[in-house]
C-alpha positions as CSV (number, residue, x, y, z in Angstrom):
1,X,-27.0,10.4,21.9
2,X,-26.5,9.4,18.1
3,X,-26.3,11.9,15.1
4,X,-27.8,11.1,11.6
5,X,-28.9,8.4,13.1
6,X,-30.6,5.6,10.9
7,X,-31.7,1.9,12.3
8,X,-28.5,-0.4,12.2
9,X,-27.8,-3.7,11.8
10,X,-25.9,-3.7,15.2
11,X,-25.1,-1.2,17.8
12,X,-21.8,-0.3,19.5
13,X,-22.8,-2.4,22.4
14,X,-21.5,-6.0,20.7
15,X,-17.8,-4.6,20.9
16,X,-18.5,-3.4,24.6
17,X,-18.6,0.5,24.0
18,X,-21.3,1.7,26.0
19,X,-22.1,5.5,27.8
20,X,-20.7,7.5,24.8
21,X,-21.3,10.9,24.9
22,X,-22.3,12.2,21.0
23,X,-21.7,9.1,18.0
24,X,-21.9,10.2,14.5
25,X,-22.8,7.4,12.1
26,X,-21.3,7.3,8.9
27,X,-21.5,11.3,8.4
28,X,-21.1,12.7,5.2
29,X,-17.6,14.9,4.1
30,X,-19.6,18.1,5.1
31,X,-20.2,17.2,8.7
32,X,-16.8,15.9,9.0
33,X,-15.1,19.0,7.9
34,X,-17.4,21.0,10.1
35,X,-16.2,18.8,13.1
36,X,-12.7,18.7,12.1
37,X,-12.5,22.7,12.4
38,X,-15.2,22.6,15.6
39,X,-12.4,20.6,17.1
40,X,-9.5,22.3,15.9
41,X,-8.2,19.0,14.4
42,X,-6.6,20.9,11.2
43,X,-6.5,23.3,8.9
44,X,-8.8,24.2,5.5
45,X,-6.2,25.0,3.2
46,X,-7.3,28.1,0.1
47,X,-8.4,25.4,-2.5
48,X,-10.6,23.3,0.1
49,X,-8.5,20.5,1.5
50,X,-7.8,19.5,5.3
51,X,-4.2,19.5,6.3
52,X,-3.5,17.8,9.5
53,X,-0.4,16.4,11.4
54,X,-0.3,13.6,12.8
55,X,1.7,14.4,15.6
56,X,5.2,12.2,17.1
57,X,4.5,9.4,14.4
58,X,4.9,10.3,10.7
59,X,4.8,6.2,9.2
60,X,4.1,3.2,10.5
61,X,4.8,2.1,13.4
62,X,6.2,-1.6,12.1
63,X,7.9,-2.5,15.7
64,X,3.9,-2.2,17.2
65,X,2.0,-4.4,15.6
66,X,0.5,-7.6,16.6
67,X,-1.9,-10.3,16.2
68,X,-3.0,-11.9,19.0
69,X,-2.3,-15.8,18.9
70,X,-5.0,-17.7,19.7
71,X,-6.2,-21.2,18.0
72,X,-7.9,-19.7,15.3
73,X,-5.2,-18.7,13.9
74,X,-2.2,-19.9,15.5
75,X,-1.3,-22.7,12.9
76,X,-1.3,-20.0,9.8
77,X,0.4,-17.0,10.4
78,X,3.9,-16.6,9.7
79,X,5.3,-15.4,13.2
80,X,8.3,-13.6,13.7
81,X,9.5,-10.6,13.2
82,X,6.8,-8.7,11.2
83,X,3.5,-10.8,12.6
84,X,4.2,-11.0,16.1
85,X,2.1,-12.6,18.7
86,X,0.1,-11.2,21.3
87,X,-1.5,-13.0,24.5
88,X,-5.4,-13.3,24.6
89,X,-5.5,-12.1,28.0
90,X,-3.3,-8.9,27.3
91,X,-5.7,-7.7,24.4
92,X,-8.7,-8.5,26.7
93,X,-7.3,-6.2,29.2
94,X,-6.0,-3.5,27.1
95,X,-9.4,-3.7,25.2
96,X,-11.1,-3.2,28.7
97,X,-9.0,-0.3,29.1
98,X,-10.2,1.3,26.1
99,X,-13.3,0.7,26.4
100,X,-13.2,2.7,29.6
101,X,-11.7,5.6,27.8
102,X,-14.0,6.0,25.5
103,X,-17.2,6.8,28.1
104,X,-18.5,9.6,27.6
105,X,-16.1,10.8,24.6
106,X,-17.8,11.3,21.0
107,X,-17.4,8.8,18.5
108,X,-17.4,8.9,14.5
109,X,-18.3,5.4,13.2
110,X,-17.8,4.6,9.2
111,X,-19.7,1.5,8.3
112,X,-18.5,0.6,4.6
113,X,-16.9,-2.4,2.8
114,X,-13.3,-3.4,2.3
115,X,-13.5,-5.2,-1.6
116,X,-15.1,-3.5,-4.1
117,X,-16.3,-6.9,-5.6
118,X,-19.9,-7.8,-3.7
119,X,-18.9,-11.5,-4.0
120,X,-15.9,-11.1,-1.4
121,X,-16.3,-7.6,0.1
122,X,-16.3,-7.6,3.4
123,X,-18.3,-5.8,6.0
124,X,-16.3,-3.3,8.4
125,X,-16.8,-0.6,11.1
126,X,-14.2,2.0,11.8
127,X,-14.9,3.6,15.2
128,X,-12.7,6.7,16.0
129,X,-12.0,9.2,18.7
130,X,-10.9,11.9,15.8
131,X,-13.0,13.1,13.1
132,X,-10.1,13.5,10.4
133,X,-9.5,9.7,11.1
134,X,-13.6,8.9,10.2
135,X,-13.1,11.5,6.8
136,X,-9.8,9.3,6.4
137,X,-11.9,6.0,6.4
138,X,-14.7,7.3,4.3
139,X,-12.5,8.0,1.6
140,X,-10.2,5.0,1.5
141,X,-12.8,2.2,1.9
142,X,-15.5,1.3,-0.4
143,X,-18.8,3.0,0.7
144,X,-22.4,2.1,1.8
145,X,-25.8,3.0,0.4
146,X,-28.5,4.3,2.4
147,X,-30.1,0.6,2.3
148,X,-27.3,-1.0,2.9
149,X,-26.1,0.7,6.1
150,X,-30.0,-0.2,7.3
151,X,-29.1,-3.9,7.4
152,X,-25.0,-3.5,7.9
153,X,-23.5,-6.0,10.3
154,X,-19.8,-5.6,10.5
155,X,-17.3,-9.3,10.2
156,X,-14.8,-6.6,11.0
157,X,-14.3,-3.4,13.5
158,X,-11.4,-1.3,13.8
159,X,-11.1,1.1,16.7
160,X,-8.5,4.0,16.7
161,X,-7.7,6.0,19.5
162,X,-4.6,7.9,19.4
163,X,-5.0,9.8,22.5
164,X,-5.6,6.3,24.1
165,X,-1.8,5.0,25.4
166,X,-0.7,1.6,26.1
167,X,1.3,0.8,29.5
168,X,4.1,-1.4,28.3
169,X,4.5,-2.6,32.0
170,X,1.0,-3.3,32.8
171,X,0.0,-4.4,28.8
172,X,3.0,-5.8,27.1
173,X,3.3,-3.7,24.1
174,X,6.8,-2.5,22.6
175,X,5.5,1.2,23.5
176,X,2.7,3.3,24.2
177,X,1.0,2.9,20.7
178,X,0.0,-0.3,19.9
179,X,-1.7,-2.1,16.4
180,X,-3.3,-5.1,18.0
181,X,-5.1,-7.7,15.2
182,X,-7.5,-10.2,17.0
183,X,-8.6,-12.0,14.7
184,X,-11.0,-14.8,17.0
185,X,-12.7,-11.3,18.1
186,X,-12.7,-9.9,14.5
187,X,-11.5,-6.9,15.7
188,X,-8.5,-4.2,15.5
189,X,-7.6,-1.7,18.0
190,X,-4.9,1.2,17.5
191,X,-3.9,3.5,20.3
192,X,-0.9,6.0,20.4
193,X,-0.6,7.1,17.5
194,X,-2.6,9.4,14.9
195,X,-0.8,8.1,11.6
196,X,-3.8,7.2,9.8
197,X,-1.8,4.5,7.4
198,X,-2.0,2.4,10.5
199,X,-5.9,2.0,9.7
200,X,-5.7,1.1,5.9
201,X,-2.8,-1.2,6.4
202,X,-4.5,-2.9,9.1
203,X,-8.1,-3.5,7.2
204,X,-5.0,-5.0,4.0
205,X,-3.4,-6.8,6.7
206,X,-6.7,-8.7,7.4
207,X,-7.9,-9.3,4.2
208,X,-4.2,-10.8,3.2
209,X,-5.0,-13.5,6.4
210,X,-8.8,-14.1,5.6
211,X,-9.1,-13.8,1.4
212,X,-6.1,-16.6,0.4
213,X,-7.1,-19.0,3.3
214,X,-10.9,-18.5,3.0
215,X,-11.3,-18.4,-0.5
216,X,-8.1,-19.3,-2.4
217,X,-8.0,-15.4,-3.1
218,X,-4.6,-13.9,-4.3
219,X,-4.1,-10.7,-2.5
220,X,-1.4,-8.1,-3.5
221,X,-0.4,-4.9,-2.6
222,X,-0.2,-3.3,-6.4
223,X,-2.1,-0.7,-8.6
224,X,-4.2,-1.9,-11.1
225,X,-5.1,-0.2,-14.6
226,X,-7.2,-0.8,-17.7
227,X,-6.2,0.2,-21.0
228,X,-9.1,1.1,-23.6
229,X,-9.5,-2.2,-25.0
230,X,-10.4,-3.9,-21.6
231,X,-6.8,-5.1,-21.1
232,X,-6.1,-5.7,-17.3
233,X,-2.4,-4.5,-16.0
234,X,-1.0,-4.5,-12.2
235,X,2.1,-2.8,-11.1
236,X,3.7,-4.5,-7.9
237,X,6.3,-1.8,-5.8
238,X,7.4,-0.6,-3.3
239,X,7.3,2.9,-1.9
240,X,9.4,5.4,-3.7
241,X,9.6,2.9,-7.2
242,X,6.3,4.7,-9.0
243,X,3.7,2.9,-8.1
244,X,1.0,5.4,-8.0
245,X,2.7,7.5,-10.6
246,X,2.7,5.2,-13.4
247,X,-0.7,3.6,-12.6
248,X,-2.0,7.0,-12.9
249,X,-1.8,7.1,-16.8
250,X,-4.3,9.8,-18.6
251,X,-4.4,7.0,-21.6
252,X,-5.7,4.3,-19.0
253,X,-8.9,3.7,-16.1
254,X,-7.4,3.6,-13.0
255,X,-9.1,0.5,-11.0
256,X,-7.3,1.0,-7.7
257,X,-4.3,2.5,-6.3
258,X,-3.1,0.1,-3.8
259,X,-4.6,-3.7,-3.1
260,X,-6.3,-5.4,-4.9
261,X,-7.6,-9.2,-5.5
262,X,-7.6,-11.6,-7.6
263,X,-10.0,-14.5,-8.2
264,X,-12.1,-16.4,-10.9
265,X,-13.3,-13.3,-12.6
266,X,-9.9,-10.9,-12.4
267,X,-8.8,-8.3,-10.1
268,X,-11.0,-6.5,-8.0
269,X,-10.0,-3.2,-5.8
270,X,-9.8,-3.4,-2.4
271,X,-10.4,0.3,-1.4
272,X,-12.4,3.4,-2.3
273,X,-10.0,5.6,-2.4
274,X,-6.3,6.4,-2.6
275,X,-3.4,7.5,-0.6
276,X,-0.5,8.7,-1.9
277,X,2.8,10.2,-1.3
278,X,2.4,14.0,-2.5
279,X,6.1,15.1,-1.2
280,X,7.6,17.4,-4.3
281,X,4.5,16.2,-6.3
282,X,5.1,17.4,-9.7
283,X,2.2,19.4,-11.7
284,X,3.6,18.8,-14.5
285,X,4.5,15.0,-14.7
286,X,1.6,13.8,-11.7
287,X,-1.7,16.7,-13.0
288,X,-4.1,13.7,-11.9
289,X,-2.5,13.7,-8.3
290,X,-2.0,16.7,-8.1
291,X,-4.8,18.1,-8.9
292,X,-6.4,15.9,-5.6
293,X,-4.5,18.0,-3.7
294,X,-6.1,21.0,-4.5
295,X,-10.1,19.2,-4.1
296,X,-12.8,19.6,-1.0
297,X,-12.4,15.9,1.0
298,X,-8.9,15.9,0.4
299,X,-6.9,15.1,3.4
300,X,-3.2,16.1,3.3
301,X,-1.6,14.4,5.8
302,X,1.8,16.0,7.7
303,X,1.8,18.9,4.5
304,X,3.4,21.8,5.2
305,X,0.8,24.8,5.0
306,X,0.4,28.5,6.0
307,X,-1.5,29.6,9.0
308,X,-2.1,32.7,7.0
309,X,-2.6,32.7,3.2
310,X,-3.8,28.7,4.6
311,X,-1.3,27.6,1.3
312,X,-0.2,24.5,1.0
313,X,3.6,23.7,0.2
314,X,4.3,20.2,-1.2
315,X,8.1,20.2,-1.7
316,X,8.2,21.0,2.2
317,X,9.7,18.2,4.1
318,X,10.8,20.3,7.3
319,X,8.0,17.4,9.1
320,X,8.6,14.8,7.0
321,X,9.1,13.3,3.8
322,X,6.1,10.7,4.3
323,X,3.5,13.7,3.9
324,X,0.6,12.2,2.4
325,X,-2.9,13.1,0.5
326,X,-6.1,10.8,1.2
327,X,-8.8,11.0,-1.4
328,X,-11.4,9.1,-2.9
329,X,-11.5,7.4,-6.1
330,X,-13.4,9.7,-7.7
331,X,-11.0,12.2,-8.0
332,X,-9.2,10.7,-10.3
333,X,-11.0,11.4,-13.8
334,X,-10.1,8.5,-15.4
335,X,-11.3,5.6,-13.7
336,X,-13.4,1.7,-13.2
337,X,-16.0,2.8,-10.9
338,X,-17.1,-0.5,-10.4
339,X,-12.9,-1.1,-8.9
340,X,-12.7,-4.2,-11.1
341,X,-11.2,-5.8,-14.3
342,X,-10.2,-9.0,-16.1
343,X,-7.6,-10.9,-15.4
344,X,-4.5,-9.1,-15.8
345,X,-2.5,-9.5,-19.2
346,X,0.8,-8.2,-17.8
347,X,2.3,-7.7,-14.7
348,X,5.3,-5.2,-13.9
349,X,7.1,-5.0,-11.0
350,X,8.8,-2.2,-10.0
351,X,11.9,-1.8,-8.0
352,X,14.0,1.6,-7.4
353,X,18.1,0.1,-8.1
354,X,20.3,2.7,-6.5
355,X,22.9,0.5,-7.3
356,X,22.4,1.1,-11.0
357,X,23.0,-2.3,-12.5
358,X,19.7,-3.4,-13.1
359,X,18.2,-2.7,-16.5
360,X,14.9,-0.4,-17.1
361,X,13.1,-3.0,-18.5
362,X,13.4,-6.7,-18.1
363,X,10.6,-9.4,-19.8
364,X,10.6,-12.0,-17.2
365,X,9.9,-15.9,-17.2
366,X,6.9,-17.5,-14.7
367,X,9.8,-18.5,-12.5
368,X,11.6,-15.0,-12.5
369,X,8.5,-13.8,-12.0
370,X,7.9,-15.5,-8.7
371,X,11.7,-15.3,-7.8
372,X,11.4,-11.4,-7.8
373,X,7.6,-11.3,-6.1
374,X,8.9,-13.0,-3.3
375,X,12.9,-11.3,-3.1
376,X,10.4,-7.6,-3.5
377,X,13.6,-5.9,-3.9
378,X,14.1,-2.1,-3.9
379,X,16.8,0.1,-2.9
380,X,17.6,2.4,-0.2
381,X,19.8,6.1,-0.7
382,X,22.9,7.7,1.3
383,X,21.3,10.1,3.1
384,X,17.6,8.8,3.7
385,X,18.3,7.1,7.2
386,X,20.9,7.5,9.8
387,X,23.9,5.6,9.2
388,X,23.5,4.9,5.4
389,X,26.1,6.0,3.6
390,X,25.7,4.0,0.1
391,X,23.2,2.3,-1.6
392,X,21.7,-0.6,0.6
393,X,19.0,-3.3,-0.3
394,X,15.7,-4.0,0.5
395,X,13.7,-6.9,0.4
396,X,9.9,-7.0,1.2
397,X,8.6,-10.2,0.1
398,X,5.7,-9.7,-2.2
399,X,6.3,-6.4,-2.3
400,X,4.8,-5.6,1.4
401,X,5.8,-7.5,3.3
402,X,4.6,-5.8,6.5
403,X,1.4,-6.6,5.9
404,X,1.5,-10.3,5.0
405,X,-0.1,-12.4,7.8
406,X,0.8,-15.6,5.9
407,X,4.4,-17.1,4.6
408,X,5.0,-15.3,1.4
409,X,5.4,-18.4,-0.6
410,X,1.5,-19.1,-0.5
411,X,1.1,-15.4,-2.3
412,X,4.0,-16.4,-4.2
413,X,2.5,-20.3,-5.2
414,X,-0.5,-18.4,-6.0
415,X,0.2,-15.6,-8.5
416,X,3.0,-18.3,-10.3
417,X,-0.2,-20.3,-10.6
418,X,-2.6,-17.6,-11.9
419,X,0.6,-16.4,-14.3
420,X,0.5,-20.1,-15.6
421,X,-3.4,-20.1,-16.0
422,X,-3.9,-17.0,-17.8
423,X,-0.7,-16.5,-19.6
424,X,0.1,-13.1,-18.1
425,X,3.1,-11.6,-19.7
426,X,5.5,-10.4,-16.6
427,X,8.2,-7.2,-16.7
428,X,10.7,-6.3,-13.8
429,X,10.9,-2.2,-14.4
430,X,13.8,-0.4,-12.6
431,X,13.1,3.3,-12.0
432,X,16.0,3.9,-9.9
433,X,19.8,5.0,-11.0
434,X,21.2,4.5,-14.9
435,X,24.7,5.1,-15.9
436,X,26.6,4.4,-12.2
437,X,25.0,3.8,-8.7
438,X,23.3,6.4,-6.9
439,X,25.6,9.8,-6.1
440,X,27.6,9.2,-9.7
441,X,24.4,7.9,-12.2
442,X,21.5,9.9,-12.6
443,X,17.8,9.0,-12.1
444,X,16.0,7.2,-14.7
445,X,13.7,9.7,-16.1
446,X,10.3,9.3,-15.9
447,X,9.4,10.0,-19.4
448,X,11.2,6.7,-20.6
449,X,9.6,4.4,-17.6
450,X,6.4,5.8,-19.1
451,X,7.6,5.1,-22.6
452,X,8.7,1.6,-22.2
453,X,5.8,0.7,-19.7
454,X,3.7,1.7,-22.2
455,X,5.3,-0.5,-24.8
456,X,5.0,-3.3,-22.5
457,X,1.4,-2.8,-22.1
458,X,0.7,-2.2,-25.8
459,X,2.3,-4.9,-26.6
460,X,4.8,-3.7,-28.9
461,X,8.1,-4.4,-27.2
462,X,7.1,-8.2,-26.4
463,X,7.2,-8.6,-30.1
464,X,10.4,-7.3,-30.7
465,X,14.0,-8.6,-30.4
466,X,15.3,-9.2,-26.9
467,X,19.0,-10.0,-25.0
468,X,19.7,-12.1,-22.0
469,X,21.4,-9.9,-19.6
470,X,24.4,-11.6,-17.9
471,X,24.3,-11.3,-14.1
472,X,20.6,-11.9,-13.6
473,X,19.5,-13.5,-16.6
474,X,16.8,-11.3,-17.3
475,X,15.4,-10.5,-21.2
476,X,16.0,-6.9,-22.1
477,X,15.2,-5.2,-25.3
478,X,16.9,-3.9,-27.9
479,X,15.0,-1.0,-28.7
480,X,11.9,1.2,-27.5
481,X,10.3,4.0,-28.8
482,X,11.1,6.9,-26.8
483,X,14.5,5.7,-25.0
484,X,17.5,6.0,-26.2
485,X,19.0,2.6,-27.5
486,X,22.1,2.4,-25.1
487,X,19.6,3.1,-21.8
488,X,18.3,-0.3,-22.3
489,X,21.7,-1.9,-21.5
490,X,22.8,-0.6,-18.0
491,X,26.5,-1.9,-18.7
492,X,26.6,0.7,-21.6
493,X,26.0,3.8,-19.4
494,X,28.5,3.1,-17.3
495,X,31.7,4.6,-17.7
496,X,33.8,2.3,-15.8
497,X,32.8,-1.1,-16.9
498,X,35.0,-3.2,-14.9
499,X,32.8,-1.2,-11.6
500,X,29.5,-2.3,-12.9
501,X,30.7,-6.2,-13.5
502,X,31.4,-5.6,-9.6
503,X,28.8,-4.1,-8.2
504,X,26.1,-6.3,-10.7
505,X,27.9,-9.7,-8.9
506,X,27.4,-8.4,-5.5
507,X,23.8,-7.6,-5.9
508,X,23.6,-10.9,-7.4
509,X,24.7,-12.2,-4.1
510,X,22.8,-10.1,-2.2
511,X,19.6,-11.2,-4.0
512,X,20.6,-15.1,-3.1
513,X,21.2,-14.4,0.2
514,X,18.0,-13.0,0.6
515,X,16.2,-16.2,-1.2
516,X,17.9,-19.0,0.9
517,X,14.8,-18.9,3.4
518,X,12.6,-19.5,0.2
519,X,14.9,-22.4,-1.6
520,X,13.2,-25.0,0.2
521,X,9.7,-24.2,0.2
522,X,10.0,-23.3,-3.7
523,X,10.0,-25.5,-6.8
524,X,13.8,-26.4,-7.9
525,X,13.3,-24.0,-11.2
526,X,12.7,-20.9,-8.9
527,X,15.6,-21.5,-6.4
528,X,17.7,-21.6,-9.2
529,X,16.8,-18.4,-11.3
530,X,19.8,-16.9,-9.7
């Protein structure tokens, strides 16, 4: 039996999936919510949102994804430790497995795009046992029109079943939830887990593989903004450095939130939608975001709300502090609804220094630039994982790491080279600690990262006069509109300057220890910008 149902391209039957019970193709955000309370799959909070938890997973599950190596691919990915490989035969039975779960169960199927550019967008299906999952998927890829879903032929399918369990024994998985990537099949399958990430990632994942090897397409995990006159900017970070924040700026068009391309033309948006991190949103310095939260085909994933008054509580994080809003685009006000722009004119990337040595605003050179993309460096705090009790350093090459199929030094060869081409003007912005490391500085305030990235993207502080910092030979200004003069110096806020000389060397060292794998497969000039 099919709901809404409108002549496809292709059935379920190519991927195997036959004798389901009820499938509901592409429904709209009304028949999902309907379904999603029918079901008792979450809550409608007072203001219209769905809240749902997503049970024994709150993140990623990074130790439990594969890709399954097979010729197509063997001789490009990067194995090791993030792409790990899984055996043809395995996937083929686990996938038989799953397609035996799914008789007779009821299916939601999103057939949309992943790109918003029609030159490189690419076809998918998301096929899921949950209906929140299908509303999840409808917002954060790019939809279809009525005409286009008539002829729709998917390169891609996803398949997410969290009530479906893997049998490590019997299937060779880590555990019972499982990310498997085949890319020979063109397909994705998820089981044990209901984190809903694990589908966006995924879909990135892909497009990371198939986008730079295909089409000589740079792929990044980054927002992307546009001021007023046109002017293209992307901010690279990692989670917890202000990614989404500063993107979302009332004085710019948001193009995307998340990843993005790049090619010929400029940067293009990957998604539809966004999906941000709402714990202890703040009304006041996030309205844009926050507002979302409070908006019908909102879903607020792992929020804290009341079974009663059915109000929502952001700065709850008795679940978890990965609670999470999905939304589309379009509730932002502010925005490229086409989800592309020109080539980018600067680039920042942020990082989160709980250390406290690195400055809050550095101009970088072309070799910096792709010294820092591929280090991705941010910074861990005492007290937000078990056993750390000072600050402790992160690097995720290209600033995601996890979701890089390929070595990080073809992203990195090809932004240097787009950099080059287009004469993009690149900053390294440190929201983290000023005036001592974390748990004796203070965090930077946001009202001077907003100040000075704004400068950056005005163009007024690359005009001005600039310093060459020391330990990491980066350019910081002199002054900024906004920030205080002696903020723009970290060395100056600290009291005790002899401990900042210290702790400034042995991030240096930590930052060369990190690039060693790199030194070889990177020009001379960039193994030696530290």
């Amino acid at each position: 039996m099919k709901f809404n149902d409108i002549t496809r391209g292709v059935g379920l039957e190519g991927d195997g999936i036959t004798n389901a019970n009820v499938i509901y193709w592409t429904p709209p955000t009304s028949v999902l919510y309907e379904q999603i309370v029918r079901r008792n799959e979450g809550l409608l909070s007072h203001m219209g949102t769905v809240a749902v938890k997503t049970g024994h997973y709150t993140g990623r599950a990074a130790n439990d994804k594969f890709i399954v190596d097979e010729s197509s691919c063997h001789d490009n990915v990067a194995w090791g430790e993030v792409n790990r490989p899984f055996d043809p035969a395995k996937f083929d039975a686990l996938y038989s497995r799953m397609c035996a779960y799914m008789h007779g169960r009821d299916l939601f199927v999103q057939d949309c795009f992943a790109g918003a550019d029609r030159d490189h967008r690419l076809p998918i299906r998301v096929i899921t046992e949950k209906a929140w999952h299908s509303l999840f998927a409808r917002n954060m890829f790019v939809s279809a029109t009525t005409d286009e879903l008539e002829r729709h032929i998917p390169q891609f399918t996803l398949i997410a079943m969290p009530d479906f369990h893997a049998i490590p024994s019997i299937n060779g998985t880590n555990s019972e939830a499982f990310i498997i990537i085949n890319f020979a099949r063109k397909m994705i399958i998820i089981g044990g887990t209901s984190y809903a990430g694990e589908i966006k990632k995924a879909i990135f994942t892909i497009l990371n593989y198939l986008l730079p090897t295909k089409k000589n397409i740079m792929t990044m995990h980054c927002s992307a903004n546009m001021g007023k006159n046109g002017d293209t900017a992307i901010f690279f970070g990692l989670s917890g450095t202000g990614k989404t924040t500063l993107s979302a700026d009332p004085d710019r068009s948001l193009i995307g939130d998340d990843e993005h391309g790049w090619d010929d033309k400029g940067v293009f948006n990957f998604e539809g939608g966004c999906y941000a991190k709402v714990i202890k949103l703040s009304k006041e310095a996030e309205p844009e975001i926050y507002e979302t939260t409070r908006r019908f085909g909102t879903v607020l994933e792992n929020v804290a709300i009341d079974t009663h008054t059915r109000r929502v509580d952001l700065d709850d994080d008795s679940f978890t502090e990965n609670t999470r809003a999905s939304y589309p685009l379009t509730h932002i006000p502010n925005i490229i609804k086409s989800g592309c722009g020109g080539h980018p004119v600067n680039i920042i990337m942020l990082t989160c220094d709980a250390f406290g040595v690195l400055p809050p605003i550095a101009r970088l050179t072309p070799e910096q630039a792709m010294y820092h993309f591929l280090s991705g460096y941010t910074a861990k705090v005492a007290g937000t994982e078990t056993g750390v009790t000072e600050p402790s350093a992160t690097f995720s090459p290209c600033f995601g790491g996890p979701f890089m199929a390929l070595n990080p030094t073809v992203y990195g060869e090809l932004l240097r080279g787009k950099i080059d081409k287009y004469n993009v003007t690149c900053w390294l912005v440190n929201t983290g600690w000023s005036g001592g490391a974390y748990g004796v500085g203070s965090r930077m305030k946001i009202a001077y990262s907003r100040a000075l990235v704004n400068a950056a993207l005005d163009g007024t502080l690359n005009v001005g006069t600039f310093e060459k910092d020391t330990f990491f030979g980066l350019e910081i200004p002199k002054k900024c509109d906004g920030v205080p003069t002696e903020v723009l110096t970290p060395r100056n806020t600290w009291a005790d300057k002899g401990l900042y000389d210290k702790t400034a060397a042995k991030l240096v060292k930590m930052f060369k220890e990190n690039f060693n794998k790199y030194a070889s497969l990177v020009s001379k000039d960039v193994a030696a910008v530290l």
